[in-house]
N, C-alpha and C positions, 0 to 999 in steps of 0.2 A: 360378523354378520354374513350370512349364505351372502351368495350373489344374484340367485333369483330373487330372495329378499329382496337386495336393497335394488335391484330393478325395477323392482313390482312399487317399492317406496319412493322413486324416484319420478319412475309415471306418472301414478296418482298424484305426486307434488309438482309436475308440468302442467296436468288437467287442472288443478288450483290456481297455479299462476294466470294459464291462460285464460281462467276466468275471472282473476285480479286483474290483469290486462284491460279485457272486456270493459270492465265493469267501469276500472279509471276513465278510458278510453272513451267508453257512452257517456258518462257521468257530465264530463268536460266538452259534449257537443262534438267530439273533433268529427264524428263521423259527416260533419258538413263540409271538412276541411278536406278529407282522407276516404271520401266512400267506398274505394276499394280498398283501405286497409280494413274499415269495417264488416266490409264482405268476407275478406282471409276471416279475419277474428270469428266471426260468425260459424265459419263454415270446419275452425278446427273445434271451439270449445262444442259444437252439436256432433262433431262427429268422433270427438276421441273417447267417451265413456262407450259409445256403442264399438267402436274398433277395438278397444278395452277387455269390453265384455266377449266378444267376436274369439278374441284371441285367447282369453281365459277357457273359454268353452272346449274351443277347438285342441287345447293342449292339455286336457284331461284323461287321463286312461276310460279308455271305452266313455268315450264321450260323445260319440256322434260325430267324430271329425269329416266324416265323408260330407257330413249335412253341411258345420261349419266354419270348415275352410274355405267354401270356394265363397260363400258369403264374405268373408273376413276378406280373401282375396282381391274379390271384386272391389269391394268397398275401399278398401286401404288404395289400390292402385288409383279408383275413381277420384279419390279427395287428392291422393299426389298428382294428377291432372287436372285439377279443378285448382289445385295451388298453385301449378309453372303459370296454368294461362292469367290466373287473378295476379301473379308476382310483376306481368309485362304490366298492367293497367298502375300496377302500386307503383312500379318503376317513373311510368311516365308521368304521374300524378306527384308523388315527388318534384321530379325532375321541371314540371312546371310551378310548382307552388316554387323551387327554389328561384325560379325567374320572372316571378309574378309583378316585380316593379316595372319588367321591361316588358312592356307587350311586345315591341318589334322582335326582339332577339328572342322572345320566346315562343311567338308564333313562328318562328324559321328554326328555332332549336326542337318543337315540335316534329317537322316536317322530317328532320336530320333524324330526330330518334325515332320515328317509326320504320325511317328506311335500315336503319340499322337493328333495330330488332328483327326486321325481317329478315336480313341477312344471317343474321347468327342465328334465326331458327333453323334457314336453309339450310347453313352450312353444318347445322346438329345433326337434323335429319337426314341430310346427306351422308353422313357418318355412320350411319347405322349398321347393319348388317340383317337383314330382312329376310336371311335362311331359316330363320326361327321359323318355325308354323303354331300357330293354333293361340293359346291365350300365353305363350312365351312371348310372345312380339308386345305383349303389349307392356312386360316392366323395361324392354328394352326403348320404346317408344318414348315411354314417362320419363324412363330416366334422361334422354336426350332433350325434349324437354324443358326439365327441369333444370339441363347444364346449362343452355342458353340463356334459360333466365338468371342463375346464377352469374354469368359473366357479366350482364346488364347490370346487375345489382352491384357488383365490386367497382364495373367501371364508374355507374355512379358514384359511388361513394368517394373514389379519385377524384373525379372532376370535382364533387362540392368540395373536399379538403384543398384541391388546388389555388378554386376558386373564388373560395368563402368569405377573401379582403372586397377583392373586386364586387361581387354580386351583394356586399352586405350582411353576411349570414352570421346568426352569431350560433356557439358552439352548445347553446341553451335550445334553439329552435328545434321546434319538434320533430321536422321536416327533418332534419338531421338526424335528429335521435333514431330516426324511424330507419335515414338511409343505414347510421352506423351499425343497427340491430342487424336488419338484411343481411349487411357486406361480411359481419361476424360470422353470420349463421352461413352465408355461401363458402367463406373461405373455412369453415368446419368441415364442412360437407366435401371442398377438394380435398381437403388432407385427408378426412377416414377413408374418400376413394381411393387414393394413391394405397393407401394400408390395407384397399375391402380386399377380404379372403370370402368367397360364396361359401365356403364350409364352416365361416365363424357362426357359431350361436347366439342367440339373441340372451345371452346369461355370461358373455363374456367379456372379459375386463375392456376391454376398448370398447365397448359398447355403452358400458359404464363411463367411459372418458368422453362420448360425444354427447350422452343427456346431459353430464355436469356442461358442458356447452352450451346446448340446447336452453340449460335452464337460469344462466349467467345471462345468457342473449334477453329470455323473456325478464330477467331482475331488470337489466339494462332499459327496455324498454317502458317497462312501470315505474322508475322512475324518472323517466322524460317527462309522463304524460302526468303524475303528481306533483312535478315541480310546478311553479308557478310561472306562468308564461309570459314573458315580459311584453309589454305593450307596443304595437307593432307602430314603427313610427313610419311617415311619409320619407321615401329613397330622394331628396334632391342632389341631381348629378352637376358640375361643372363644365359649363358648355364646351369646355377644351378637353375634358378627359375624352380617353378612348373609348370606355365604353357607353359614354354616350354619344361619339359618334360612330360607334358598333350599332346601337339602338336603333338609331335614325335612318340609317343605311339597311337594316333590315325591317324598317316598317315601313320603307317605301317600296322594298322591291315586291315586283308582283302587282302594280299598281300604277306606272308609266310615270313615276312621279321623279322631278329631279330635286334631288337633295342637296340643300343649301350647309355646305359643314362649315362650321363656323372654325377659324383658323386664330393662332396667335398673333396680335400685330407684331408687324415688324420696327424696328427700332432704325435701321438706317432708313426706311421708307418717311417716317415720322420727320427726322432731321432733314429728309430731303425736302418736305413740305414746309417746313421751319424757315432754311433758307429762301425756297421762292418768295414767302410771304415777304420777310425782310427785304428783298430785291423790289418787290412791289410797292411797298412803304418807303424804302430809300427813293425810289425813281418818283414816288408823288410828291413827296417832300422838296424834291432840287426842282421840279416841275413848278410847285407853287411860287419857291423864291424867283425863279427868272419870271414868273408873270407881276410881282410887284415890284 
């Protein structure tokens, strides 16, 4: 089989998937669970037959490339800009549905992950190299980017696997499936950078090696969102665990409130109350014989 062949067969079976995706995905409401994932979803299955077409056109002998390339250009870089910033919302939309029994710990695990998205955008952008002129700055822009969100996404996907006893998560939740798809497709994306040559072709074997990625990621995904979802039962915590006195301790700060943690009784304190009692009962008891 050519290799632009099985390219060209490979695409069109992404644009499929992703609209298998879609379709699971709206079918089963999640988009009230995930609205920024239904926004990505949205924004690739609308724009990859026109990027498609964009790119078939523009690679034709005497085809008008002057006309469209910079269309195919535009567009293709605009959607990978329109993907890093919708990837921070999916992240944190995640990130909160994974701590949705805890309100305290996840209004303060909010506050935490915005500041750190911010940071790793800075520190993206800060990296740049801004000698480029003209519309060169701007795949260098994207791609930065798009690194930062990608690190937010792996580190997510740490934390819930760290996490997953504690917070309750089971390995069926879709919340997961969604972070595991991400972290897949981020840690793709660092390997073929470590391997990108600017001179490889878009018809060349590695290129080949990150659709089959690409498109293992979206299998991955369609079937989270077909399984059947197991029924989300109420989190009740033990008043002595930690992370419910994590909970309590972060729903009150911010709010001047002192929090009562409730501790384990102590065992020699018990016996010390033991004894007084008995001392008290003895000493009533020799009290009553010497009054008859």
């Amino acid at each position: 089989m050519p290799v632009n062949f099985a390219m060209a067969v490979m695409s069109t079976t992404e644009f499929l998937l992703w609209a298998a995706f879609g379709f699971v995905f709206w079918k089963k409401n999640l988009q009230r669970r995930f609205p920024a994932v239904s926004t990505y979803l949205a924004l690739r299955v609308s724009s990859m037959p026109i990027l498609l077409s964009l790119l078939y056109l523009q690679a034709r002998p005497n085809g008008h490339a002057e006309f469209y390339f910079p269309l195919y250009f535009y567009g293709y870089w605009g959607v990978y800009v329109a993907s890093a910033v919708i990837l921070y919302f999916i992240c944190l939309e995640i990130f909160r549905a994974a701590l949705a029994p805890y309100a305290g710990l996840m209004r303060l695990a909010t506050v935490v992950f915005r500041w750190a998205a911010l940071i790793s955008l800075v520190l993206s952008l800060s990296s740049v190299s801004y000698s480029h002129q003209g519309i060169l700055l701007i795949p260098v822009v994207a791609v930065a980017l798009m690194r930062a969100a990608s690190i937010l996404e792996i580190c997510l996907l740490a934390f819930l696997c760290l996490s997953m006893n504690a917070l309750r998560l089971g390995v069926r939740d879709v919340a997961f499936g969604i972070a595991l798809g991400f972290g897949m497709m981020s840690a793709n994306d660092f390997i073929m950078s470590a391997l990108w040559n600017p001179h490889i072709a878009l018809s060349a074997p590695i290129q080949l090696i990150n659709q089959g990625a690409v498109l293992f990621t979206i299998g991955v995904w369609i079937t989270y969102c077909a399984l059947p979802e197991k029924v989300a039962k109420p989190v009740i915590l033990a008043p002595n665990s930690a992370i419910y006195r994590w909970n309590e301790i972060a729903a009150a700060l911010g709010h001047g409130t002192k929090v009562a943690v409730p501790q384990p009784a102590n065992s020699f304190f018990l016996s010390d109350v033991e004894k007084v009692v008995d001392k008290v009962l003895t000493r009533s008891q020799l009290q009553g014989n010497e009054t008859k």
